[in-house]
N, C-alpha and C positions, 0 to 999 in steps of 0.2 A: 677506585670505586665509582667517582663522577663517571668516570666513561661509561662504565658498563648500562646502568641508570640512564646516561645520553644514547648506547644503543638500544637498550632496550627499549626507550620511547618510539623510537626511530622505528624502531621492527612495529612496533602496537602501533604508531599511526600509518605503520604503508597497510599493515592489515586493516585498519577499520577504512582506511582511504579505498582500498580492495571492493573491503564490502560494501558499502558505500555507490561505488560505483557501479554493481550487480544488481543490488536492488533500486538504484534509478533505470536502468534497464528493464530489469524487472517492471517497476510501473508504470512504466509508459510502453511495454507491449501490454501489459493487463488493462490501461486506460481505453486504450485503440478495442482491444477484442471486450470491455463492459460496454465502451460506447454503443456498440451493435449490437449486445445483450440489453441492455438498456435500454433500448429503441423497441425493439421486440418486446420486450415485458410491457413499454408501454403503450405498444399496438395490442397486447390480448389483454391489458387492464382496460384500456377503452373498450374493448370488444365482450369483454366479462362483464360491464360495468353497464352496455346498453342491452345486453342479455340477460341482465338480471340475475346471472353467477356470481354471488355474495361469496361462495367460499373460492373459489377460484379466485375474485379479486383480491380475496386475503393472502389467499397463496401467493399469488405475484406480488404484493406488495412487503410479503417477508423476503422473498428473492431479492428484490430491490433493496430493504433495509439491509439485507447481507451483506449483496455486492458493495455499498456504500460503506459500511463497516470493514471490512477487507481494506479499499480504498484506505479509509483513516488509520488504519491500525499500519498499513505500510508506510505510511506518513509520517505516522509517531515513532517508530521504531530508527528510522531515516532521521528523523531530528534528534533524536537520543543519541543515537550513535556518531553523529555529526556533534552534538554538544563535551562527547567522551572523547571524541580524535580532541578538539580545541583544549579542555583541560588537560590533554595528555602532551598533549606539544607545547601546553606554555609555558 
């Protein structure tokens, strides 16, 4: 019975090590392509902001809270599942 318990953890952590490794991929081409989103939103927030487009500025700055969120929410899910491989292999 010990074994099967030792594969099995074995199989659950090359699977979360897997995924793990997908979505560090994952963030860091989504970083690269917000970074350049990010720069744009805040070249028409300044340009909404000296034109006195109030809803426009709002609009980009919910775009920006998104993007930001997105960001954290793949960060948090990456540490949870990094904290579930570690209880699961010790």
């Amino acid at each position: 019975m010990s074994v099967m318990i030792k594969m099995l953890k074995l199989i659950i952590g090359c699977f979360m090590s897997l995924a793990l490794f997908v979505m560090n991929i994952v963030a860091k081409i989504y970083s690269h392509i917000a970074g350049i989103f990010f720069i744009v939103i805040g070249i028409c927030a300044l340009l909404a902001f000296f034109s006195k487009q109030w809803i426009a500025l709002g609009i980009f700055g919910i775009m920006f809270v998104v993007g930001v969120a997105i960001f954290w929410f793949i960060a948090e899910i990456m540490v949870f599942i990094e904290i579930l491989k570690d209880k699961v292999s010790a």
